[in-house]
C-alpha positions as CSV (number, residue, x, y, z in Angstrom):
1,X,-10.2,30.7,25.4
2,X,-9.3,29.6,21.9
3,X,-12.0,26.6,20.7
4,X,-11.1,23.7,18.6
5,X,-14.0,22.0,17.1
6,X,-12.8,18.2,16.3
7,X,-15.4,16.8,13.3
8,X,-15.3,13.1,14.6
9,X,-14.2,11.6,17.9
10,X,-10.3,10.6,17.9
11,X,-8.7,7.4,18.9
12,X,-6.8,7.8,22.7
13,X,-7.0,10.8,24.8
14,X,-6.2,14.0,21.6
15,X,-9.1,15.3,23.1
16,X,-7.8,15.2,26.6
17,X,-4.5,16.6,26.2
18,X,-6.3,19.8,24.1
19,X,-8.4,20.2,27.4
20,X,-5.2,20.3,29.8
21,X,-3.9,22.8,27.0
22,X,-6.7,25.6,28.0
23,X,-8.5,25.2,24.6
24,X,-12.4,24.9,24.5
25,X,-12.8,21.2,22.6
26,X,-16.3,20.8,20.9
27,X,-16.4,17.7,19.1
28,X,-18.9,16.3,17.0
29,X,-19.7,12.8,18.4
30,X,-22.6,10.9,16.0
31,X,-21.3,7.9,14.2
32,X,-21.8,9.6,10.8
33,X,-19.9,11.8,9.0
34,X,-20.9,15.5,9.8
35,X,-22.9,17.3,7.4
36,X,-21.5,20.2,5.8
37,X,-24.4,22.8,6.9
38,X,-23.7,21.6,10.6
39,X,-20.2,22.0,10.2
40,X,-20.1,25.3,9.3
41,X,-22.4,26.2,11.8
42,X,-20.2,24.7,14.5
43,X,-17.1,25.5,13.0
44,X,-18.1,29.3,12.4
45,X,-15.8,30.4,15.8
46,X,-13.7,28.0,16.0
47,X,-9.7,29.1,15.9
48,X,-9.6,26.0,14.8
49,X,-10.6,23.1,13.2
50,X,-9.5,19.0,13.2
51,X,-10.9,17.3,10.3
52,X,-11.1,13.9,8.3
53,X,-10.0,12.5,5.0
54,X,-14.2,12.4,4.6
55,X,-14.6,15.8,5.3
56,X,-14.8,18.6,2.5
57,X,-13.3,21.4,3.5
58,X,-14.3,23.7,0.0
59,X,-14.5,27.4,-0.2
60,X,-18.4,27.3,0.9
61,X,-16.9,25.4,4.3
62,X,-13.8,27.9,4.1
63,X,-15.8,31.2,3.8
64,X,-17.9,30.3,6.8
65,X,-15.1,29.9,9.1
66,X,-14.4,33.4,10.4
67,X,-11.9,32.9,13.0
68,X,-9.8,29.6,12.4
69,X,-5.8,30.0,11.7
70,X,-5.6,26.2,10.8
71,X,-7.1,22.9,10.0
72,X,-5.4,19.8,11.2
73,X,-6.3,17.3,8.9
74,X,-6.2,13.6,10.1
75,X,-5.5,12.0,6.7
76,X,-1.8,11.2,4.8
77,X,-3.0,13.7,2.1
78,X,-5.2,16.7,1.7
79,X,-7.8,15.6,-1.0
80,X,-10.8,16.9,0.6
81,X,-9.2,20.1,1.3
82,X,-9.3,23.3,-1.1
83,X,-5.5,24.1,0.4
84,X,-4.7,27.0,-2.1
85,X,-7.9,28.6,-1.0
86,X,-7.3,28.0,2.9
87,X,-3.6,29.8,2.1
88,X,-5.4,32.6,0.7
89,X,-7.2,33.1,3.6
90,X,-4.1,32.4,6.4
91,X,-5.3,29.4,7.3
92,X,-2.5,26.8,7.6
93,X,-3.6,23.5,6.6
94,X,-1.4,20.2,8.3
95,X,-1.9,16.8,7.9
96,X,-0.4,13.2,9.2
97,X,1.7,11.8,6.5
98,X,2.7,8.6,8.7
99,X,0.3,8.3,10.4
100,X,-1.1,4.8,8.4
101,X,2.8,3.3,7.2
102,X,3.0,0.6,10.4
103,X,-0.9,-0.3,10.5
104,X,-1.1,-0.6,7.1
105,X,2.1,-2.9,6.7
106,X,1.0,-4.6,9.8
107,X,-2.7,-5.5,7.7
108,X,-0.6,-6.4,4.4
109,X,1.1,-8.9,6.4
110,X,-1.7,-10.4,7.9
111,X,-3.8,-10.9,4.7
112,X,-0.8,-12.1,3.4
113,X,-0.3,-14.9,6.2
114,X,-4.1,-15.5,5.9
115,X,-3.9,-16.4,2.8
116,X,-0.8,-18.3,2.5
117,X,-1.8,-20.1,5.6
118,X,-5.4,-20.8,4.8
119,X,-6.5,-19.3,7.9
120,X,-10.2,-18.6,7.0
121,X,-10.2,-21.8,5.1
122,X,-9.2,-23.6,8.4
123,X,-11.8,-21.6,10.7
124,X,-14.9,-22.4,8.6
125,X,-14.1,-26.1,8.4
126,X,-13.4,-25.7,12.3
127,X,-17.0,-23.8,12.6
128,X,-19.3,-25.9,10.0
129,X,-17.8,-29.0,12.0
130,X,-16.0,-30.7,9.1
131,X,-12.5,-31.5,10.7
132,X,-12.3,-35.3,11.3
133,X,-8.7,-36.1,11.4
134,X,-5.6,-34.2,10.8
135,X,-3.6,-35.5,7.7
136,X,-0.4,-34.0,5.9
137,X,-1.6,-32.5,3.4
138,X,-5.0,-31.2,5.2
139,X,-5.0,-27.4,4.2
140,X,-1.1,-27.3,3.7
141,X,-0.2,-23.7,2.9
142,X,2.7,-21.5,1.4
143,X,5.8,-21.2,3.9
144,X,6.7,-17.6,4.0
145,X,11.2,-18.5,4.0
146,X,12.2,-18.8,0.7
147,X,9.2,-17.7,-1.1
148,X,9.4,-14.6,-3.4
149,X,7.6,-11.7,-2.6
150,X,6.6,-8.6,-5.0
151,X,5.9,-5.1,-3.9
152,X,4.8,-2.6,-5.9
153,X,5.9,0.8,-5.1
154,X,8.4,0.8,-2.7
155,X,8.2,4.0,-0.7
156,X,7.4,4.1,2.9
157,X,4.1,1.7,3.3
158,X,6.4,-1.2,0.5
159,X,9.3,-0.4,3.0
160,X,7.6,-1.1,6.1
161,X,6.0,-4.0,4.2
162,X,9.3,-5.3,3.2
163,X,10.6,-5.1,6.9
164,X,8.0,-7.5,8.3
165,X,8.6,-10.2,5.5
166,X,12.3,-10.1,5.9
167,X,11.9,-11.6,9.4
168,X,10.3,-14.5,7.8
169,X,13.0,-15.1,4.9
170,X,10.8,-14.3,1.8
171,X,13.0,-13.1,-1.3
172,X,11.9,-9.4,-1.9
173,X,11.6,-7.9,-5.8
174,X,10.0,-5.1,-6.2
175,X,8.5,-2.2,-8.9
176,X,9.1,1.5,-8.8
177,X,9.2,4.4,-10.9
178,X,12.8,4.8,-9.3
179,X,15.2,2.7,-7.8
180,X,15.6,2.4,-4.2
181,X,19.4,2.2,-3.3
182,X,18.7,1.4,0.3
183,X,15.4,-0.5,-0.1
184,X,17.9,-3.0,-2.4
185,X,20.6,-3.0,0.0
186,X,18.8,-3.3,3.4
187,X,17.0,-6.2,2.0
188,X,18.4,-7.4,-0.5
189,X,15.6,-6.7,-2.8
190,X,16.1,-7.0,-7.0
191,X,14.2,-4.4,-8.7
192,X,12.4,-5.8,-11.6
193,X,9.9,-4.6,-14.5
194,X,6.3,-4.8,-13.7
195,X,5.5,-7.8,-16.1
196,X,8.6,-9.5,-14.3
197,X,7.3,-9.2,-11.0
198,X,3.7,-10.4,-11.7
199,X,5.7,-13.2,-13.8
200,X,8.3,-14.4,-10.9
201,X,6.5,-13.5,-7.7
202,X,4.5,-15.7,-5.7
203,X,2.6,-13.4,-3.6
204,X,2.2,-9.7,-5.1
């Protein structure tokens, strides 16, 4: 039976479905990050290995693993992973590029309303008691339609950014190294200079 060894516990049932697969799952299940002496102990016969952007994965962690074909890395990038060593030793090395694009936009959006809104402004007037009476101007925000927003890099996180504010109206301008043909056309976005953005925009 191959045996994956998983450094941290994983969100749903990954672990579960590995099981009904025939592997052996060991997974490391303190609320740290694991120790690189423990983990090459418990990674030693693995086939293979599930890892974390916190985890290094160096050519001390990479000499100890005797067995393992790959390591599944649960990050967009590979940072914490020697990969040209792990090639020279046949061990692929994969990783979740898009993974973070919709949670990530989704928490941009939501700061974004916070703020705009005065959300937390509201709530700790509401907690400390201080509310009397409403009034017209009492914590009047920014109104999303009509209001320019700037982005700054406009790959796949600024795209799905841009996505979610185009259902409330804003006007989209944005920075990049390049320019993005579709970004432009699908929402009608203007690229501009960085100094312009920061200038014109009223949220960045």
């Amino acid at each position: 039976m191959k045996k994956i060894f998983i450094t941290r516990e994983l969100a749903g049932n990954a672990e579960e479905l590995l099981i009904k697969k025939g592997f052996k799952v060991e997974v490391f299940r303190e609320d740290r990050s694991i120790s690189t002496k423990l983990l090459m102990q418990k990674a030693s016969d693995a086939d293979a290995l599930i890892t974390l952007l916190t985890d290094r994965i160096d050519k001390k962690v990479i000499d100890g693993l005797k067995k393992c074909k790959i390591i599944a890395n649960c990050a967009v990038g590979f940072n914490n992973i020697d990969i040209e060593y792990a090639g020279s030793n046949n061990i692929v090395v994969t990783n979740t590029p898009d993974i973070l694009n919709d949670a990530t936009a989704d928490l941009t959006v939501a700061l974004i309303l916070a703020c705009a809104r005065r959300l937390r402004e509201g709530e700790l007037m509401m907690r400390s008691e201080k509310f009397k009476i409403w009034k017209p101007q009492l914590l009047l925000g920014l109104e999303m339609k009509g209001r320019t927003v700037g982005i700054i890099g406009a790959g796949r996180i600024g795209y799905a950014v841009a996505k979610r504010l185009n259902s409330f109206g804003s006007r989209i301008i944005y920075f990049d190294r390049n320019k993005r043909e579709n970004f432009e056309k699908e929402f009608n976005a203007k690229k501009v200079s960085l100094n312009s953005l920061l200038k014109n925009a009223d949220i960045v």
